[in-house]
N, CA and C atoms as a LAMMPS dump frame, in Angstrom:
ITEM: TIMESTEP
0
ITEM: NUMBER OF ATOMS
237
ITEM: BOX BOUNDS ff ff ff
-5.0000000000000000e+02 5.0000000000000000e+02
-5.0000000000000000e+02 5.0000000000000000e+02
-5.0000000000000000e+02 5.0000000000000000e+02
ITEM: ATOMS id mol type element x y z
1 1 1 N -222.623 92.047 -72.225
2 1 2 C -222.137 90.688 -72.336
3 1 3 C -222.452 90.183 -73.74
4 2 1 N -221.437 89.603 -74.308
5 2 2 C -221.587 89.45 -75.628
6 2 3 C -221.783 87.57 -75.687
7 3 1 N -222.754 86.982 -76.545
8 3 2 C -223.589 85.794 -76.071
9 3 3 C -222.832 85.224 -77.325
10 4 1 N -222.126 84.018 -77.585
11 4 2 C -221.123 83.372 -78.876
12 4 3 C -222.357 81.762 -78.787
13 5 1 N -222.158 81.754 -80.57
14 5 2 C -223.069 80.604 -80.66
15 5 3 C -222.286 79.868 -81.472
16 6 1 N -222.847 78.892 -81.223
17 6 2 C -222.035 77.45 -82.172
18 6 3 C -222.801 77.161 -83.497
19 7 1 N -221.958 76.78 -84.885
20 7 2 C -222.894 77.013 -85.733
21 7 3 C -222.905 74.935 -85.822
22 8 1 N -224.343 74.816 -85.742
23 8 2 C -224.067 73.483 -86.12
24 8 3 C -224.76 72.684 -87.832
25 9 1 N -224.005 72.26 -88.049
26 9 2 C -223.992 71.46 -89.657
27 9 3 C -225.18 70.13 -89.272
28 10 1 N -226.147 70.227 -89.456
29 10 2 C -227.199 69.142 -89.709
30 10 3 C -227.323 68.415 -90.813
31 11 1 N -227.113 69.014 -91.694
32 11 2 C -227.075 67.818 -92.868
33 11 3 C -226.136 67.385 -92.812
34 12 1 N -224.797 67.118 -93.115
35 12 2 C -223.836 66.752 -92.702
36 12 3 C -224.334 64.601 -91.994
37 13 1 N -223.771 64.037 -92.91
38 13 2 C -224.544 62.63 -92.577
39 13 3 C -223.075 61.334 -92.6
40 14 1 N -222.114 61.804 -93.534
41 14 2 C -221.357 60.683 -93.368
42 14 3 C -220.208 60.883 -92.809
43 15 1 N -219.68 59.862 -92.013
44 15 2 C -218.378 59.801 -91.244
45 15 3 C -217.246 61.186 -92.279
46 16 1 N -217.17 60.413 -93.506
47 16 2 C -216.115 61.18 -93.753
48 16 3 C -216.096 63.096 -93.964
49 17 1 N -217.629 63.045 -94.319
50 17 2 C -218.248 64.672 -94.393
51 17 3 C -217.767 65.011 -93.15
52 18 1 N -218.446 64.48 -91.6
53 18 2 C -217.959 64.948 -90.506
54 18 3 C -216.576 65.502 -90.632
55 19 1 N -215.731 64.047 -90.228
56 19 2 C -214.42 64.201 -90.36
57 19 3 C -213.788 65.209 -91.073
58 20 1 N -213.818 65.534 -92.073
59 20 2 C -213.499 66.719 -93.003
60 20 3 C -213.525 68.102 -92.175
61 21 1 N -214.8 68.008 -91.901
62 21 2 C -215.32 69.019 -91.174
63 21 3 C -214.415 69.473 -89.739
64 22 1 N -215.028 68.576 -89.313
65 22 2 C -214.012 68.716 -88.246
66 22 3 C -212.631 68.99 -88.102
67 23 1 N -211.142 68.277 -88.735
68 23 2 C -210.683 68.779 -89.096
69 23 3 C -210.286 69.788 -89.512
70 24 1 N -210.805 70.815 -90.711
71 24 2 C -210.931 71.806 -90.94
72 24 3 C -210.914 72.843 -89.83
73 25 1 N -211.802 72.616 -89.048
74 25 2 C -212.768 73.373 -87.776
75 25 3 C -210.907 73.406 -86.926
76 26 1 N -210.333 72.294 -86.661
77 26 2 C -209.27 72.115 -85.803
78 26 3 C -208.254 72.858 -86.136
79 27 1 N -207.663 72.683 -87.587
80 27 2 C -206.512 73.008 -87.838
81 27 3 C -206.755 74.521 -87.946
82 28 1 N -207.726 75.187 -88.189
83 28 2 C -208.101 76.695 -87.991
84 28 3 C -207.901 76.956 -86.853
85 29 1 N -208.209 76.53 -86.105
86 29 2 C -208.442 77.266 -84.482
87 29 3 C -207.039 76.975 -83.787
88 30 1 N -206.28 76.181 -84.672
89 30 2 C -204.855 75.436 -83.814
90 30 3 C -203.715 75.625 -84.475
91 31 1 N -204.07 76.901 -85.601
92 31 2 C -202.838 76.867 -86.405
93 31 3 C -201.832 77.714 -86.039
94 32 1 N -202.108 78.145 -84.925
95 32 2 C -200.514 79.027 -84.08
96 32 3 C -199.481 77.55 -83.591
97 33 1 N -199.981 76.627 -83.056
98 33 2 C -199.126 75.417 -83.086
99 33 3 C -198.915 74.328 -84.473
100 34 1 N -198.787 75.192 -85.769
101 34 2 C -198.278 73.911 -86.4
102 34 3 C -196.905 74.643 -86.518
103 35 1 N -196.824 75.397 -86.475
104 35 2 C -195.479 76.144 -86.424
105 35 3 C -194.457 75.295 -85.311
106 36 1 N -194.91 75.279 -84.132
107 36 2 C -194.261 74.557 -83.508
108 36 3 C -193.8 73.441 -82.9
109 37 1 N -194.886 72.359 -83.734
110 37 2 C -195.1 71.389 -84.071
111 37 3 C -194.273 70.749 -84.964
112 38 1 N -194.756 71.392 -86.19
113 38 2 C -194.074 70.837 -87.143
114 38 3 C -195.294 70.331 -88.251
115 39 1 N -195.177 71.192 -89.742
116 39 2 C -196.489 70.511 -90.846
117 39 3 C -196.698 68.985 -90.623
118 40 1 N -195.824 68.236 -90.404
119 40 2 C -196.109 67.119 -91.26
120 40 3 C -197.032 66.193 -89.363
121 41 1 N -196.142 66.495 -88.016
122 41 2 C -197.076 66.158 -86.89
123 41 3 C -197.922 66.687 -86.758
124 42 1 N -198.884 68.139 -86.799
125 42 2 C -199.662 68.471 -86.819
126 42 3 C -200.454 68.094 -87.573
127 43 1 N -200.439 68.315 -88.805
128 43 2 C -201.495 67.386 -89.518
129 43 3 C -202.205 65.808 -89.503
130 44 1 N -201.021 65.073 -88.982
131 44 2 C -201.726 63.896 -88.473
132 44 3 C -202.34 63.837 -87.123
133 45 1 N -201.725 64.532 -86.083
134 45 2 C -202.528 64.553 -84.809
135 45 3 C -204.208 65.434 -84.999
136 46 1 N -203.6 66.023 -86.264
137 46 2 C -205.31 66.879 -86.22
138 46 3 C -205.945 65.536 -86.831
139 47 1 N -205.542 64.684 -88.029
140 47 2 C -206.228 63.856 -88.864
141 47 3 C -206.89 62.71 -87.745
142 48 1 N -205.871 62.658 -86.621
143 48 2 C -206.482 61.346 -85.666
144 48 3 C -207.286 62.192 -84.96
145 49 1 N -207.383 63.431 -84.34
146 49 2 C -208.393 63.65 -83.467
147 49 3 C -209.735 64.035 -83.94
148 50 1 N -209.676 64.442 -85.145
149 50 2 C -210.644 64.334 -86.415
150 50 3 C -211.421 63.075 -86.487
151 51 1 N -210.752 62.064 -86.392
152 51 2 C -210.88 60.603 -86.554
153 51 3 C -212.018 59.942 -85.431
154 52 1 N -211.592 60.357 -84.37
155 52 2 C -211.992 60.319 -82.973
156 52 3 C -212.957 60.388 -83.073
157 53 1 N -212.933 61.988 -82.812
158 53 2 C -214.337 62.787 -82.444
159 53 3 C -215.719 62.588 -83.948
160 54 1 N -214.99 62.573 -84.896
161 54 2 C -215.798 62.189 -86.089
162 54 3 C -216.88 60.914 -85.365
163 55 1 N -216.345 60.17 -85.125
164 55 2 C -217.181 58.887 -85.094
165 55 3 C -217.583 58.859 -83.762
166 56 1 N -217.589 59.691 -82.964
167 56 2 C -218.495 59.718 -81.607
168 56 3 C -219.829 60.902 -82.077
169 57 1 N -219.264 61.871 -82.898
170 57 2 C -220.267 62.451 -83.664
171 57 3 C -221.842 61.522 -84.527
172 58 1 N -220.86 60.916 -84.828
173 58 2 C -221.75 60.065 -86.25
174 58 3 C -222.607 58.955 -85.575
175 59 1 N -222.178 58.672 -84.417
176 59 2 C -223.147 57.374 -83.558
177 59 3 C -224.228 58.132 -82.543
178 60 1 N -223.79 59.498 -82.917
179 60 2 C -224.534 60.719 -81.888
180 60 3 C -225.833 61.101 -82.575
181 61 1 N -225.599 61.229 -83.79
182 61 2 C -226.668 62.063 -85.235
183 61 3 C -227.821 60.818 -84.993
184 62 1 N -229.112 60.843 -84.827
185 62 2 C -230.261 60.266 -85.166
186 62 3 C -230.175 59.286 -86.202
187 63 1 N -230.591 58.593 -86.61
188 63 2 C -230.434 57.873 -87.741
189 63 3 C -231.547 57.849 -88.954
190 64 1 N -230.948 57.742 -90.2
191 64 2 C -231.902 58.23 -91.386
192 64 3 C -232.963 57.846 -91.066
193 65 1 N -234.326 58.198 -91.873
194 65 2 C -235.307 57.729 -91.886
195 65 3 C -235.455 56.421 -93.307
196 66 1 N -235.849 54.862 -92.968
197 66 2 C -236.052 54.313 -93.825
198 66 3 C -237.111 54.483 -94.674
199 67 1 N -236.823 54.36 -96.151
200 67 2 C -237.847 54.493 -96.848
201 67 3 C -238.647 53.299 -97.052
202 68 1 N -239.832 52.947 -97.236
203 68 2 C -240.616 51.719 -97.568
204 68 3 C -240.014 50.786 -98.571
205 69 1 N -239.693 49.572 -98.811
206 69 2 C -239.74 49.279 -99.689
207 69 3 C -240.985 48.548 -100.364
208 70 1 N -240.805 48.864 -101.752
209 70 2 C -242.183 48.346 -102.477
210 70 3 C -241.834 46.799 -102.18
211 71 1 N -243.514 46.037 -102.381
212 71 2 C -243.312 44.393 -102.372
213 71 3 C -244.21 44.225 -103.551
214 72 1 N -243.757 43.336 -104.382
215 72 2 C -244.28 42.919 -105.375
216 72 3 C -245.663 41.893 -104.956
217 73 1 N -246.704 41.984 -106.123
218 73 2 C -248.114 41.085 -105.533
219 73 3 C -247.18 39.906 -106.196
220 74 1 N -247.858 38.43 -105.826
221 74 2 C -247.482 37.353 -106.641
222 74 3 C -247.912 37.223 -107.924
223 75 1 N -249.17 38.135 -108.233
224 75 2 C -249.46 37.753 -109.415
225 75 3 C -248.498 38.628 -110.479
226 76 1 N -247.795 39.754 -109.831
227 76 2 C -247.1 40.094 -110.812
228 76 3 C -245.71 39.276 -111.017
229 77 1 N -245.203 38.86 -110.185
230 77 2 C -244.065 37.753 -109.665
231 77 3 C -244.346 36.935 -110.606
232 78 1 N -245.306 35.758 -111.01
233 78 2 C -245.295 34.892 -111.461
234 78 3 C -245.79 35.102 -112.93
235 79 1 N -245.817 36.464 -113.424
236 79 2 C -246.114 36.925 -114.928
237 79 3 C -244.8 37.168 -115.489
C-alpha cells in the first residue's frame, strides 16, 4: 500500500501568496478540462475558487506573533 502525503506551505502568510498558490495547485490538477471549457472560463472559475478557498485558508493560519512595541520614558519625550 502506497501512503500519499500532502505537502503543506507554512510560511506562506498573505491572502494573495495563498491564492496564487492555490490556483496554481488547481489549474495543474484540472488542466484536462480547460480544453473543454474553454482558456478564457477556466481560468476565471479557477481564479474564483482560488478566491474562496484562499480566504477560508487565511482565517484558518494562526495569527502572527506581535512584536513589543518600545514606549518612550517621559523624560526622553519631553527632551
Amino acid at each position: 500500500m502506497t501512503e500519499s502525503s500532502i505537502d503543506l506551505i507554512v510560511p506562506v502568510r498573505t491572502k494573495k501568496e495563498i491564492r496564487k498558490t492555490i490556483q496554481e495547485k488547481l489549474a495543474a490538477s484540472l488542466a484536462d478540462y480547460r480544453t473543454i471549457i474553454g482558456e478564457k472560463k477556466f481560468d476565471s472559475r479557477i481564479k474564483e475558487a482560488a478566491r474562496l478557498l484562499g480566504s477560508e485558508v487565511h482565517k484558518s493560519l494562526p495569527p502572527k506573533p506581535k512584536t513589543p512595541k518600545l514606549k518612550k520614558n517621559k523624560d526622553e519625550k519631553s527632551s
